[in-house]
C-alpha positions as CSV (number, residue, x, y, z in Angstrom):
1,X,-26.3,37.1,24.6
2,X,-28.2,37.2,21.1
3,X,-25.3,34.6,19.9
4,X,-26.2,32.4,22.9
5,X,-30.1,32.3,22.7
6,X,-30.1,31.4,19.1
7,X,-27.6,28.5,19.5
8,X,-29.9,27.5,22.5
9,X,-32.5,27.8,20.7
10,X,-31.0,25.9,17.1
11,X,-30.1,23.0,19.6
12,X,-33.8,22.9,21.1
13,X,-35.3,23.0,17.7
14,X,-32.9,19.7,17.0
15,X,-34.2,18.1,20.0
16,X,-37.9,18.6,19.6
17,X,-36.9,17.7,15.7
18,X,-35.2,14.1,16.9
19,X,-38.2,13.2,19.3
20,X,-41.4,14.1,16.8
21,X,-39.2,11.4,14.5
22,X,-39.0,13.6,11.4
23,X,-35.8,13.4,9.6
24,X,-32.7,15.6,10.4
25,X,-31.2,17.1,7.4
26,X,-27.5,16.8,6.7
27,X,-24.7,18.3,4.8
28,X,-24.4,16.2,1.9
29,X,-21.1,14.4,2.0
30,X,-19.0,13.8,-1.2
31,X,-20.8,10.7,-2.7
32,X,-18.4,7.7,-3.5
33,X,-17.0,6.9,-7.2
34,X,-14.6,4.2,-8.2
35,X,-11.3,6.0,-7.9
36,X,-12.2,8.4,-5.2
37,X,-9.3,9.3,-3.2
38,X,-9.9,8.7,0.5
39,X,-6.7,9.5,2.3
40,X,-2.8,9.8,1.3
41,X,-0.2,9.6,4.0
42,X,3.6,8.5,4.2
43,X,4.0,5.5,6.3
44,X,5.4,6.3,9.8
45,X,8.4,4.0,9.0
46,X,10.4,2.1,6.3
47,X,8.6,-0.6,4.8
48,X,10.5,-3.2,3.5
49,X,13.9,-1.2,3.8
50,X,12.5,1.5,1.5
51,X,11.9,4.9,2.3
52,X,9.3,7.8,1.1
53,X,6.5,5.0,0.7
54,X,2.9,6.2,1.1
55,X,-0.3,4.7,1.5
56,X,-3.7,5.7,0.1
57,X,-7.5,4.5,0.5
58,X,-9.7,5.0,-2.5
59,X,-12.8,3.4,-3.7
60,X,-13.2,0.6,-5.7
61,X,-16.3,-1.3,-7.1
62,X,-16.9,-4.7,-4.9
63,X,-18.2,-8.2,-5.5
64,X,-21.5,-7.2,-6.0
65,X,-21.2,-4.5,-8.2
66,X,-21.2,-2.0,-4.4
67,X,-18.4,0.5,-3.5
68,X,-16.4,0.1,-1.1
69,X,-13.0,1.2,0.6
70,X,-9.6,-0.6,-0.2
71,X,-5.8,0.1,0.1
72,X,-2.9,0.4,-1.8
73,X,0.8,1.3,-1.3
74,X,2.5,4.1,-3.6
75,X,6.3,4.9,-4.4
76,X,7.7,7.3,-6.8
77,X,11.1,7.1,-7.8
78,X,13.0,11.0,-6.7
79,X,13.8,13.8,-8.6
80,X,12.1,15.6,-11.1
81,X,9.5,13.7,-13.2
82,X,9.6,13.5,-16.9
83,X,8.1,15.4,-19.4
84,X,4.6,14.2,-19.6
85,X,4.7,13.1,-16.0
86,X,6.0,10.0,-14.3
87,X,4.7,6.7,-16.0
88,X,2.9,4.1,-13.9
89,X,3.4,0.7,-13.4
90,X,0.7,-1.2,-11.2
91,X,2.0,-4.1,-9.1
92,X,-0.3,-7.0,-8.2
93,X,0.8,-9.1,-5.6
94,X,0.7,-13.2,-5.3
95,X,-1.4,-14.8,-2.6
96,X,-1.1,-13.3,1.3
97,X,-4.2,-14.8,2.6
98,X,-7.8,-13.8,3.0
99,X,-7.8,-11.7,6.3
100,X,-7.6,-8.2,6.7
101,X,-4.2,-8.3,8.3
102,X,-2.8,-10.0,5.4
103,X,-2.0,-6.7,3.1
104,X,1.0,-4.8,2.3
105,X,1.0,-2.6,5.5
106,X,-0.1,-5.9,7.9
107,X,1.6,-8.8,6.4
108,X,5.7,-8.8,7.1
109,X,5.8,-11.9,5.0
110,X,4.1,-9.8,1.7
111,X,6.3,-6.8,2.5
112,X,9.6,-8.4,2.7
113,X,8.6,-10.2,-0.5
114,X,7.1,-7.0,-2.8
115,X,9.8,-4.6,-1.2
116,X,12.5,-5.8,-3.8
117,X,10.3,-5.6,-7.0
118,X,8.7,-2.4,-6.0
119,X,12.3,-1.1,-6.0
120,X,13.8,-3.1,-9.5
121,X,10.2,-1.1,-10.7
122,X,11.1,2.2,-9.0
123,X,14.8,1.9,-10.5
124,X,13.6,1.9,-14.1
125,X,12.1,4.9,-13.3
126,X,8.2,4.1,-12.9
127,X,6.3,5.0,-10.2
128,X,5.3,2.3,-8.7
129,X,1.2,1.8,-7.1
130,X,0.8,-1.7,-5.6
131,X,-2.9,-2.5,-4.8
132,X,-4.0,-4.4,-1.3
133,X,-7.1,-5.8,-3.3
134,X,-10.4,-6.3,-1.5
135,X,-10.2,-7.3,2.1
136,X,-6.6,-7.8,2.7
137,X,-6.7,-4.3,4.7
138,X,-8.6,-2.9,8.3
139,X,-11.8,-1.1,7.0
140,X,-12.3,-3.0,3.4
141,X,-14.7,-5.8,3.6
142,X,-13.7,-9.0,4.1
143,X,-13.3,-12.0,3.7
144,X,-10.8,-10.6,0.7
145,X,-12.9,-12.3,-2.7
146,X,-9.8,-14.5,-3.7
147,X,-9.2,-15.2,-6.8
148,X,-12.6,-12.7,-8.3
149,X,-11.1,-11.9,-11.7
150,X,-13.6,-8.7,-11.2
151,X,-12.6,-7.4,-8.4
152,X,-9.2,-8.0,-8.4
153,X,-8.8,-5.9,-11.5
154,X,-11.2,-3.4,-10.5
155,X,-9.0,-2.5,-7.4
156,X,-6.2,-2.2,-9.6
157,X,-7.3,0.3,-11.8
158,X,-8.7,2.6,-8.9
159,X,-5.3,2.3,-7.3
160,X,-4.0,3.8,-10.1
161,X,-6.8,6.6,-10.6
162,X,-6.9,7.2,-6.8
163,X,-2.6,7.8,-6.7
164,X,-2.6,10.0,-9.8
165,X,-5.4,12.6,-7.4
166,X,-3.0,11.9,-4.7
167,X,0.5,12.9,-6.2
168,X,1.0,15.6,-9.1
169,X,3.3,14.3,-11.9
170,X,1.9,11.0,-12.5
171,X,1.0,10.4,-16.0
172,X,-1.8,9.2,-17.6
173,X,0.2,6.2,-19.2
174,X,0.4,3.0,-17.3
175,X,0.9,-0.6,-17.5
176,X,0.3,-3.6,-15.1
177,X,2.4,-6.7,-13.4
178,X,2.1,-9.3,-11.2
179,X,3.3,-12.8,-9.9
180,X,0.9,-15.9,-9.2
181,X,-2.3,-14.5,-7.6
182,X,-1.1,-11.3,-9.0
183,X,-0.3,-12.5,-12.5
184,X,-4.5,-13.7,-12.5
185,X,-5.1,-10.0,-11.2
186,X,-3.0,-8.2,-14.3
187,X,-4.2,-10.6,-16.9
188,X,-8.4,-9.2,-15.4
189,X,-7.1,-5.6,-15.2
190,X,-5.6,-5.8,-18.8
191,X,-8.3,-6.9,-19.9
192,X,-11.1,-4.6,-18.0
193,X,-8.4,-1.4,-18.3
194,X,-9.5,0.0,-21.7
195,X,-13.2,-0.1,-21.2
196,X,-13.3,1.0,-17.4
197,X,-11.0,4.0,-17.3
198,X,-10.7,5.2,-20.8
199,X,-9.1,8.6,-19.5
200,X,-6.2,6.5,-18.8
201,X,-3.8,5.3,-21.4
202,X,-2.9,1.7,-20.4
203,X,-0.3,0.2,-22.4
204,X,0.0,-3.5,-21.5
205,X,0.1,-6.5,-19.0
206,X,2.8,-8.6,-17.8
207,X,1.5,-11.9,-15.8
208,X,4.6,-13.6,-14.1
209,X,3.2,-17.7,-13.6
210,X,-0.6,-16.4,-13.8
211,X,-3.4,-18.5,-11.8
212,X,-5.3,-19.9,-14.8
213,X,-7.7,-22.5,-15.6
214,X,-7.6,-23.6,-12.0
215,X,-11.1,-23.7,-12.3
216,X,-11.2,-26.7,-13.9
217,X,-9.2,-28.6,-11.5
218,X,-11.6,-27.3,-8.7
219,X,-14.5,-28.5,-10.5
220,X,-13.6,-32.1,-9.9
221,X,-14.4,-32.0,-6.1
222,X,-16.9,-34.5,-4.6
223,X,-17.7,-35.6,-1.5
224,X,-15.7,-38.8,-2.3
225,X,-12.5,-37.3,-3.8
226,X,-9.4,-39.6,-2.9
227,X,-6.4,-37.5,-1.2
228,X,-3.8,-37.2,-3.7
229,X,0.0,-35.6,-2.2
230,X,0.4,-32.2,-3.7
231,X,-3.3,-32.0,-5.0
232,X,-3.1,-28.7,-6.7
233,X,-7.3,-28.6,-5.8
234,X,-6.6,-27.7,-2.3
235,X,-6.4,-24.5,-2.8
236,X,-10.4,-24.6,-3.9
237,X,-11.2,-23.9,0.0
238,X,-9.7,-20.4,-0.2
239,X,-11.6,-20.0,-3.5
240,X,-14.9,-20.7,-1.6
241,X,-14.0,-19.2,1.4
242,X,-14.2,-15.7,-1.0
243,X,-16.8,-16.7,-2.4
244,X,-18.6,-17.1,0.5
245,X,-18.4,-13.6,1.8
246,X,-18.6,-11.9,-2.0
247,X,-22.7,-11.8,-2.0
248,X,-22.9,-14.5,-4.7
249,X,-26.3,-15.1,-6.5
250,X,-25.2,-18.8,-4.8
251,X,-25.0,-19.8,-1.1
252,X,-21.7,-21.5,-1.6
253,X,-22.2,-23.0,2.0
254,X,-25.1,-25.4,0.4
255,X,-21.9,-27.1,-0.7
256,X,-20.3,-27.6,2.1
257,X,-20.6,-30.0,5.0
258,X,-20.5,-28.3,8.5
259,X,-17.0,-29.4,9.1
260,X,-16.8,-27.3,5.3
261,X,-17.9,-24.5,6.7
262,X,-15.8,-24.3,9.7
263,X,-12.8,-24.9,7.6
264,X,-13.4,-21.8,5.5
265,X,-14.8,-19.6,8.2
266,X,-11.2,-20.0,9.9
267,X,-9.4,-19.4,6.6
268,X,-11.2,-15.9,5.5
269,X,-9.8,-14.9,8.8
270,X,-6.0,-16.0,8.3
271,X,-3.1,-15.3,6.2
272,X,-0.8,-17.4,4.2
273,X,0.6,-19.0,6.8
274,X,-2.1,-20.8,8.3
275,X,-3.6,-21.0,5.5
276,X,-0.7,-23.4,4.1
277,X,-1.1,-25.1,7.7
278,X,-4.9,-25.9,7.1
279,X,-4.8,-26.6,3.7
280,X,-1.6,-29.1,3.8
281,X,-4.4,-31.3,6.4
282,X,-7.2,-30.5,4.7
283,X,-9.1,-33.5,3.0
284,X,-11.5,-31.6,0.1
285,X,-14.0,-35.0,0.2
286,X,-14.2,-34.4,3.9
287,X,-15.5,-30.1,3.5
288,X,-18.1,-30.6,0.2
289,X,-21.5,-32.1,0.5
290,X,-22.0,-31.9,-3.1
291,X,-20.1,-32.4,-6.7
292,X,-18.9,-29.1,-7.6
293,X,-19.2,-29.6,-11.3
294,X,-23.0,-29.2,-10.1
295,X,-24.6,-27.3,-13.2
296,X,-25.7,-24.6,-10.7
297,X,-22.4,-24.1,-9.6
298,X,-20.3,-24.6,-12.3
299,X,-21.0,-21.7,-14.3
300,X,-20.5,-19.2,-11.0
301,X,-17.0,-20.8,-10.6
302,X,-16.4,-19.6,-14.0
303,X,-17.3,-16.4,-14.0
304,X,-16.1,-15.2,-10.6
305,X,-12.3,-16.7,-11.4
306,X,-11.8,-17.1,-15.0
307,X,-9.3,-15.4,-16.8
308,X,-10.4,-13.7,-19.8
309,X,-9.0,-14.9,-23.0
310,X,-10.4,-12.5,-26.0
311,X,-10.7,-8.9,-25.8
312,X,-7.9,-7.4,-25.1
313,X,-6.8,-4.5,-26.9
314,X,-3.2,-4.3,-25.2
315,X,0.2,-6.5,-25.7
316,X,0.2,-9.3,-22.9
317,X,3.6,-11.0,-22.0
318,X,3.1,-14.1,-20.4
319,X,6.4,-16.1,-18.3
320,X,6.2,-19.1,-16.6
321,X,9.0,-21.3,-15.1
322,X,9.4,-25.4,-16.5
323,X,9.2,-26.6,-12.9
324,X,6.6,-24.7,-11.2
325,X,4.5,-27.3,-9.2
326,X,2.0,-24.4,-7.7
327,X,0.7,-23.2,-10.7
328,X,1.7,-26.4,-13.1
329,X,2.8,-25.1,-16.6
330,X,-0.1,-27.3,-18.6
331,X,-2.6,-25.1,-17.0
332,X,-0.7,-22.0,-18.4
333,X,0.0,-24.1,-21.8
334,X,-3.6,-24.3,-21.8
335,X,-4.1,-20.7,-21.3
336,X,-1.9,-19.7,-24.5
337,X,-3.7,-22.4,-26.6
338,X,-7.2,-20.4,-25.6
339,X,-5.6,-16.8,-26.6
340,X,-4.4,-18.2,-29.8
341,X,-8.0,-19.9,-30.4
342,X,-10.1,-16.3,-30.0
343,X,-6.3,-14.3,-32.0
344,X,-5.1,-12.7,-28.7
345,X,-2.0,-11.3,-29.0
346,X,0.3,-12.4,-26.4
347,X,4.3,-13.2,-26.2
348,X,5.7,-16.4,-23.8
349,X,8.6,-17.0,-22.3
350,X,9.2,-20.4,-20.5
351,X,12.1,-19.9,-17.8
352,X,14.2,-22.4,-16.0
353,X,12.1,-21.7,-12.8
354,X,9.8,-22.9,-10.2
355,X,7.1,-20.4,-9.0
356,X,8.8,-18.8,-6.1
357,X,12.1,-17.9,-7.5
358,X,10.4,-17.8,-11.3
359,X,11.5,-13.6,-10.6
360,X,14.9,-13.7,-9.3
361,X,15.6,-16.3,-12.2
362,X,14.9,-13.7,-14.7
363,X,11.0,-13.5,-14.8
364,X,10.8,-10.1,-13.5
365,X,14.3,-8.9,-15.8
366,X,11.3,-10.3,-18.5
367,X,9.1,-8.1,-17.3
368,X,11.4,-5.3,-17.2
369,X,12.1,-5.7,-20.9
370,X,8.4,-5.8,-22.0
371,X,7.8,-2.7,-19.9
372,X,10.1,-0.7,-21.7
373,X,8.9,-1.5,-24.7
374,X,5.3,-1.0,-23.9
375,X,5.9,2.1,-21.8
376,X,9.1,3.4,-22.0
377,X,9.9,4.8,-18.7
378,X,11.8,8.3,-20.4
């Protein structure tokens, strides 16, 4: 009977509490780091023919310099890991799309496609954490910041710190890959790695046909830009469409015309395959209002999608196929002229590729080599 009053009167005391409008105090919750670990379970099914995958949420540091929740996929090779624990390799996946469908858990397309270098990885005998970046999964915000050197690399690394809480037996030592998109995302997190989680012990980056200097093709759109066939530039309206949503210190939609800013409003909510769809009709002087070599603009371009090209502390392996037409070679030539400019140590290897079968024709084999060197797998 005692019990009973005093929970009556604990809920009355709430009640009265709520209505005079004085604040209610809570249990303090765990506050949010980059890294946290937010949940670790197995998937309820194969994913991409492999078994014993997992997938965690963490927190990672956002456009704005915010925290925020984002996903990642884990796999660990079986049996016992090595002395010193099981060394980490981070995958970073090519372009899915900006929506938040468009991850490794939603997109079929992306799974089908990492599923075979998750398990070449796994093989060698690294464990294997593959990042969803920002936006690209339900509960991170979105639009997914395509393209944001920052971000991409942040989510990275906190993939990594967030599966090491998750699963004992992962060692401290890692190194990072990618394709494309992904190659862009490993050259940022090779970069950012050393200074942003110096209790790891990152060992190197390996960027298969890297996005790079891109920028300076986008930078030549105008309101009066003739339609060329096979315009790399296209791709600038998924660039802004990020933007857009990542809380710029610019309204990127002052550069648009209101057709503009229809077109990327449908794109942040789409995945590669509409995307392709829109941009393969899309006519760029037909969606800006304004040059975008505008002196305002210019320099945010720059900064939110420019590969960094001094400062790295770690070996870089760079491999790009002769007949890649989505990332043209010049604009990786150009990115190996810039790293010998400021002395960054970097190896190349040109392929007789294009840039989607740059890994079956022995780009990721390249990799593979590099990784073993850089962090032998024991």
């Amino acid at each position: 009977m005692v019990r009973n009053v005093r929970a009556i009167a604990g809920i009355l005391t709430l009640v009265a509490t709520l209505c005079a409008g004085l604040p209610v105090v809570a249990r303090a919750e765990t506050p949010w780091y980059p890294g946290r670990l937010l949940s670790a379970e197995p998937l309820d099914r194969e994913w991409a023919g492999l078994d014993d995958v997992r997938r965690i949420e963490y927190v990672t540091t956002g456009p704005g310099g915010e925290l925020v929740p984002a996903a990642a996929i884990v796999r660990i090779p079986g049996g016992p890991a090595p002395d010193g624990g099981r060394r980490v390799v981070a995958w970073d996946h090519g372009t899915s799309g900006l929506g938040h469908e468009c991850g490794l858990t939603g997109s079929e397309q992306l799974e089908q496609g990492t599923g075979p270098t998750v398990a070449r990885l796994n093989d060698a005998g690294y464990a294997v954490v593959a990042p969803d970046y920002i936006g690209l999964s339900p509960g991170s915000p979105g639009p997914h910041p395509y393209l944001q050197t920052g971000t991409e690399a942040t989510a990275t690394i906190d993939a990594v710190r967030a599966a090491r809480a998750a699963f004992t037996g992962l060692s401290t030592s890692w190194a990072v890959a990618g394709a494309s998109q992904g190659g862009h995302a490993a050259l940022g997190t090779g970069r950012l790695a050393p200074e942003y989680a110096p209790e790891l012990d990152f060992r190197g980056t390996a960027a298969l046909a890297p996005a790079s200097n891109l920028e300076n093709v986008f930078l030549r759109s105008r309101p009066d830009q003739p339609e060329v066939p096979g315009y790399a530039g296209r791709a600038v309206a998924m660039v802004l469409a990020g933007m857009a949503g990542a809380r710029l210190d610019i309204d990127v939609r002052d550069y648009l015309t209101s057709a503009g800013r229809q077109f990327i409003e449908g794109l942040g909510t789409g995945c590669s395959s509409q995307a392709g769809a829109m941009l393969a009709s899309a006519q760029i002087g037909d969606l800006v209002s304004r040059p975008l070599d505008d002196p305002e603009f210019a320099p945010t371009l720059r900064e939110y999608m420019g590969v960094p090209v001094s400062g790295y502390r770690d070996p870089i392996l760079v491999v790009h196929g002769n007949y890649d037409t989505v990332v043209p070679l010049p604009l990786t030539l150009a990115l190996l002229g810039q790293f010998a400019l400021h002395g960054t140590r970097h190896e190349v290897q040109l392929l007789d590729a294009g840039h989607e079968d740059l890994r079956d024709r022995g780009g990721l084999d390249r990799a593979l080599v590099f990784l073993g060197q850089v962090l032998p797998a024991r």
